[in-house]
C-alpha positions as CSV (number, residue, x, y, z in Angstrom):
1,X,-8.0,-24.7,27.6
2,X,-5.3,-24.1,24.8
3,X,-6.0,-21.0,22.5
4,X,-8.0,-22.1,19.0
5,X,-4.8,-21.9,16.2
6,X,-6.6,-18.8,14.6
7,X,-6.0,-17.0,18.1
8,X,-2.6,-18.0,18.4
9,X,-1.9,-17.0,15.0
10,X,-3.9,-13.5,15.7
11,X,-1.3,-12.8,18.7
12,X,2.0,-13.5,16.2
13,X,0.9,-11.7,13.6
14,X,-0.4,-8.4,15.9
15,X,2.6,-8.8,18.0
16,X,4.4,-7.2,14.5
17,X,4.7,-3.1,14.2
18,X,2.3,-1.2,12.9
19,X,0.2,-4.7,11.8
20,X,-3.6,-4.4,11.8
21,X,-6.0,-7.4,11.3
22,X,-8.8,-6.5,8.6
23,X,-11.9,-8.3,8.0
24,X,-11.9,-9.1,4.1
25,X,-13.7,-11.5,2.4
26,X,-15.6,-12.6,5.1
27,X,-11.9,-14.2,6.5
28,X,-9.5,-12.5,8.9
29,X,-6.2,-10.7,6.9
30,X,-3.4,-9.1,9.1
31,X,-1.8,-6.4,6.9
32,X,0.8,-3.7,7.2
33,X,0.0,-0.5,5.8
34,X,-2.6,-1.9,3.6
35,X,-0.7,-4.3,2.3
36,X,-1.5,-8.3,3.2
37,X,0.8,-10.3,4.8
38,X,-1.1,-13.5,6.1
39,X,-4.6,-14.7,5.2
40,X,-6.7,-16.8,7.1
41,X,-9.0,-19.4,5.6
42,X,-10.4,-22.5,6.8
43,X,-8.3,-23.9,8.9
44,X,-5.1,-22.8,7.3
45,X,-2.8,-19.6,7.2
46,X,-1.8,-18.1,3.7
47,X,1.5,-16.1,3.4
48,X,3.7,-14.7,0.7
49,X,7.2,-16.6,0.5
50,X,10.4,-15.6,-1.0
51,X,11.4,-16.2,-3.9
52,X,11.7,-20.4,-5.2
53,X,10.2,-20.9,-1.5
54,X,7.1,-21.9,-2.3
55,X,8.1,-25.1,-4.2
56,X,10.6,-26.2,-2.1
57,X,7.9,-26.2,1.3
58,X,5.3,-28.1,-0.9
59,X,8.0,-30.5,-1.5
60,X,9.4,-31.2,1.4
61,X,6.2,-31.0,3.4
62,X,2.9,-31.9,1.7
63,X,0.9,-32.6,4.4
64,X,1.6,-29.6,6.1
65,X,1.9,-26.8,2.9
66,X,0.1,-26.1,0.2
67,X,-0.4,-23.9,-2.9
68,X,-3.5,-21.0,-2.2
69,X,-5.7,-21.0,-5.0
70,X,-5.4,-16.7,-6.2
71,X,-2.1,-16.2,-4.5
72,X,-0.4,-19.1,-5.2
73,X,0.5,-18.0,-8.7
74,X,2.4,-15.3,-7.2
75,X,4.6,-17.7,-4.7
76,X,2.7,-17.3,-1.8
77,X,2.4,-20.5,0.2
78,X,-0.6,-22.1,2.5
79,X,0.3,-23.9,5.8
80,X,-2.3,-26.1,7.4
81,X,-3.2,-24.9,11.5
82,X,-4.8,-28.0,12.0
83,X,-3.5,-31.2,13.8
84,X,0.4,-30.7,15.7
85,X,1.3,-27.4,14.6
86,X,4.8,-25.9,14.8
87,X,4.2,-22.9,16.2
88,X,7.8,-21.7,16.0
89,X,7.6,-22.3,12.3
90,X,4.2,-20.4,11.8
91,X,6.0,-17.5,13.9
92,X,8.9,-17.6,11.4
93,X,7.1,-17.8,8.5
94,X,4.8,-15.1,9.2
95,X,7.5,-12.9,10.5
96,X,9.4,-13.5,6.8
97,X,5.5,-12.9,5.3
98,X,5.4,-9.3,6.8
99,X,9.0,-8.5,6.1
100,X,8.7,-9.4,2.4
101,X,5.6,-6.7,2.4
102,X,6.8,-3.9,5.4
103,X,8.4,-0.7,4.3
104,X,11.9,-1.5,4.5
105,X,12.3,0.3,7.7
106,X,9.9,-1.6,9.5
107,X,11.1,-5.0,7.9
108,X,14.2,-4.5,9.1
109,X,13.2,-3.8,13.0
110,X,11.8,-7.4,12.6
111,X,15.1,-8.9,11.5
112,X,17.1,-7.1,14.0
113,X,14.6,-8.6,16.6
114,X,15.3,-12.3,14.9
115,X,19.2,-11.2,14.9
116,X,18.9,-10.8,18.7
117,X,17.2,-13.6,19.7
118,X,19.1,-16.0,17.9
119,X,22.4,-14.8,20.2
């Protein structure tokens, strides 16, 4: 039996240094150093964007993003884990989620990891 997508999403965003999952709100959050970088709720994955990316997601994919009531103000962006899910999408995502909120240092062991894998 295929993992549920809130245990797949689990093992990406542990898989990240130093990245805890915490418990708040009733709702799994997966944080580094106290800081949040994805938010589970319902059957969707909240995560802070970049910059402008928020708006151009929702545009070109509707059906799959959304803006998070409380956060979504502030550019983060909501991705529905129901249905066909593109996993490597939800990795990426959440990588660029937890670089956008890791200490420099550790933000930029995750892009050196993407840097690799890409050759």
């Amino acid at each position: 039996m295929a993992p549920s997508p809130i245990t797949r999403l689990r093992r990406i965003c542990l898989a990240l240094p130093d990245a805890e999952e915490i418990e708040t709100w009733e709702t799994p959050t997966f944080r580094i150093r106290g800081k949040i970088f994805a938010l589970v709720q319902d059957d969707a994955v909240w995560l802070k964007a970049p910059k402008g990316s928020q708006e151009i997601l929702l545009e070109a994919a509707p059906d799959r993003f959304f803006r998070p009531p409380y956060l979504g103000h502030k550019g983060w962006v909501g991705m529905r884990l129901a249905g066909a899910v593109d996993w490597a999408e939800v990795t990426a995502l959440v990588r660029r989620s937890f670089s956008l909120v890791a200490p420099r240092r550790i933000a930029a062991t995750v892009a050196q990891d993407r840097a690799a894998s890409a050759v």
